[in-house]
C-alpha positions, -999 to +999 in steps of 0.1 A: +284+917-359+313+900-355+313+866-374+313+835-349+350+821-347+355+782-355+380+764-333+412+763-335+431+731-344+450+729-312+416+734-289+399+708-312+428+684-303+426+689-266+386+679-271+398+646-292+395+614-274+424+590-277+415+568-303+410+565-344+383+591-354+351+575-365+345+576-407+311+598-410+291+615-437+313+639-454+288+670-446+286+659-411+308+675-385+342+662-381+338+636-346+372+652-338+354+682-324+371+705-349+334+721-356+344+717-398+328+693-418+340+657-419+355+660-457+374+693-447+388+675-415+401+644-405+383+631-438+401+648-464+436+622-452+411+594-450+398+603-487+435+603-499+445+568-481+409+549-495+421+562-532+454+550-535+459+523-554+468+487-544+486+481-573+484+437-564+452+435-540+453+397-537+487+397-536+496+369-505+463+348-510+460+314-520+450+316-558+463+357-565+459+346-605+425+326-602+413+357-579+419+381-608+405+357-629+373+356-614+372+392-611+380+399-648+377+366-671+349+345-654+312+355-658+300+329-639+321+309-603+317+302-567+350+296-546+342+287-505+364+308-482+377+303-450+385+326-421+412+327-403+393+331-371+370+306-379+326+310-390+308+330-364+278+310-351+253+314-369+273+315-404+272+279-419+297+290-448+311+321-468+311+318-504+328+342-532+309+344-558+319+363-596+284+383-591+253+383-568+219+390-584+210+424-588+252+435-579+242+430-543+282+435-532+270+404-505+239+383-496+234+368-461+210+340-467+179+332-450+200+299-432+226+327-422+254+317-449+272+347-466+276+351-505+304+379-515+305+390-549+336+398-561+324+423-597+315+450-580+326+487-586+343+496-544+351+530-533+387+528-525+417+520-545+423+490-523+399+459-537+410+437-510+400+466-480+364+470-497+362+433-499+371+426-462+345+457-449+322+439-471+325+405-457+327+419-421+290+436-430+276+404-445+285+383-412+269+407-391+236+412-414+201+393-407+195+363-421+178+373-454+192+402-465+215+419-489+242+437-480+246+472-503+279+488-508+299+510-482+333+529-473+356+508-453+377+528-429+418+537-443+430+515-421+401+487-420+409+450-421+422+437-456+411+401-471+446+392-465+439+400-422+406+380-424+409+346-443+432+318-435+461+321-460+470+285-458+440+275-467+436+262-509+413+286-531+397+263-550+371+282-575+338+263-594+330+274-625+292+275-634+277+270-669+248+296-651+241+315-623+217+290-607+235+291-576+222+326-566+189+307-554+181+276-537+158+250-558+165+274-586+147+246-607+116+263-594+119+296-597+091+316-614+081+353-618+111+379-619+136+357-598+133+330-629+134+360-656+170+376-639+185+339-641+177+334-680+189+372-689+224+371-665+226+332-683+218+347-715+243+366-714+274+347-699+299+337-722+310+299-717+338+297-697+357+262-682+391+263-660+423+248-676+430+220-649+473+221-643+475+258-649+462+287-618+450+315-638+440+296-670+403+298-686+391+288-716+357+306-730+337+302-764+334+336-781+316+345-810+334+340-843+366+326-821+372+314-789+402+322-765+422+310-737+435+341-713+461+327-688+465+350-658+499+347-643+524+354-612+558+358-631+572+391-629+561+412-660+599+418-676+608+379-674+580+372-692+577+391-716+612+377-723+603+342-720+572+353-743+595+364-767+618+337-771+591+313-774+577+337-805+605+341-819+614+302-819+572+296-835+566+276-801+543+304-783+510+286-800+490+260-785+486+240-817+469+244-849+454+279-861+461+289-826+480+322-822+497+343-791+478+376-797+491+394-771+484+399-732+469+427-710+477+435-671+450+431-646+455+439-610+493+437-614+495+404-631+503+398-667+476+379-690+486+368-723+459+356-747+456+333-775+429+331-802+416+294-808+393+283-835+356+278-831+356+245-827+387+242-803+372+234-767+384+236-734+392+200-732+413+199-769+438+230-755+443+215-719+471+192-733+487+218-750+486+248-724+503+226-701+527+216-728+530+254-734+536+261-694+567+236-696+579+258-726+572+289-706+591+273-671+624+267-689+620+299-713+618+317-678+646+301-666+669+315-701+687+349-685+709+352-719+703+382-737+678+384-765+687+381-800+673+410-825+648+388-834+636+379-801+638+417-794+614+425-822+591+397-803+593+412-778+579+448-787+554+433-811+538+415-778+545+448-759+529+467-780+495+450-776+497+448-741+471+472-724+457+474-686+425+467-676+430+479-635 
């Protein structure tokens, strides 16, 4: 018998509609009309597009470094968003949030505002994609419901496409996660158990006011402050240096420059602080430090050896985190 013949590609193009082929089930058949399986078909160049990586996702959004801060740094913050387009009716506010109770990726409300959380693990390599296909589902979702993860489409809308650019980002840091819940003063059963075991387990955190990126958080044994920042990575590493090299890269005190990590395409350096240093005693003097950074940035003569040797000590504890 002879075996049944699948269509060629040029008879499944004349069968194509005009138009972007819909995103299916991998195992389903290809909406093209190939007769193959979607992941064989048109899904296979969609599978390659939703991996790549977006090396700065929040790159063009008010707030890049507090973004990456609350996606990396900040256990525990709310930000309110708005869209370029305006709310839909119907949707009072939309709210980023760190993380939603039980990694719910978003939560419509039962008064039909929209929570997005911003911790989640996403499909693609694009944050800001899975963020916006996120948002898009929460808006359109019944009052009262969760919203569980999904694939956006390769060429879906991006955060940057759906909220107002010139419009601040203007995060709230939380000592808890009280605001998952309304009256959460009353909760009781397994709603109030989830809020002391996520609060249990949140390290404090406060926001350096006068620097974007900056957070302070208590740590056992030490605490830290971990400055996210815009400046390209080879000038400041540079400007890191010199201020090493000259003793002013400290913040004051059994303070110390340990060394930075990337995150999203931004550059983090960290500092250890003692115990009993809070986020109020290093605000003076991480603003001081930013005024040493700004005109160490602004240095373009070349580095002296021991500046160098600054320079590849900080380097050389430098690791990524995305």
């Amino acid at each position: 018998m002879a075996k049944k013949r699948r269509p060629q590609p040029q008879a499944a193009a004349r069968s194509t509609q005009d138009g972007p082929v819909p995103v299916v089930g991998a195992r389903e058949p290809c909406p093209c009309g190939s007769g193959r399986r979607y992941k064989a078909c048109h899904g296979r160049s969609a599978a390659q597009a939703v991996t790549e990586l977006v090396r700065r996702p929040f790159e063009g959004l008010p707030g890049e470094c507090d973004w990456v801060a609350l996606r990396e740094l900040v256990p525990a913050a709310t930000a309110p968003l708005t869209l370029k387009d305006g709310l839909p009716e119907g949707v009072p506010s939309v709210t980023l949030a760190t993380v939603l109770p039980m990694a719910w990726p978003a939560l419509r409300r039962d008064d039909g505002s929209v929570l997005i959380g911003l911790q989640n693990d996403t499909s693609s390599g694009d944050l800001s994609r899975d963020l916006a296909d996120t948002l898009r589902r929460a808006l359109a979702a019944e009052p009262g419901t969760p919203v569980t993860a999904g694939r956006p489409a390769a060429d879906g809308p991006r955060l940057q496409d759906l909220l107002d650019t010139e419009a601040p980002f203007e995060p709230e840091v939380h000592t808890g996660f009280e605001f998952w819940v309304e009256n959460a003063e009353q909760a009781t059963g397994e709603v109030a158990a989830s809020l002391e075991r996520a609060n249990a387990a949140a390290l404090p955190t406060a926001r350096i006011a006068g620097l974007e990126g900056a957070y302070w958080c208590e740590a056992p044994g030490k605490n830290h402050l971990r400055w996210v920042t815009a400046h390209p990575e080879e000038r400041l590493l540079d400007a890191l240096a010199r201020l090493h090299a000259a003793g002013e890269s400290s913040l004051g005190e059994d303070t110390r420059l340990v060394g930075s990590f990337r995150a999203h395409g931004l550059v983090v350096p960290v500092w250890d602080l003692p115990s009993s240093m809070s986020a109020e005693d290093v605000t003076a003097p991480a603003v001081a430090f930013g005024e040493r950074l700004t005109k160490a940035l602004a240095d373009e003569t070349p580095l002296t050896s021991e500046e160098r040797r600054a320079r590849g000590g900080l380097t050389n504890r430098q690791v990524t985190l995305s």
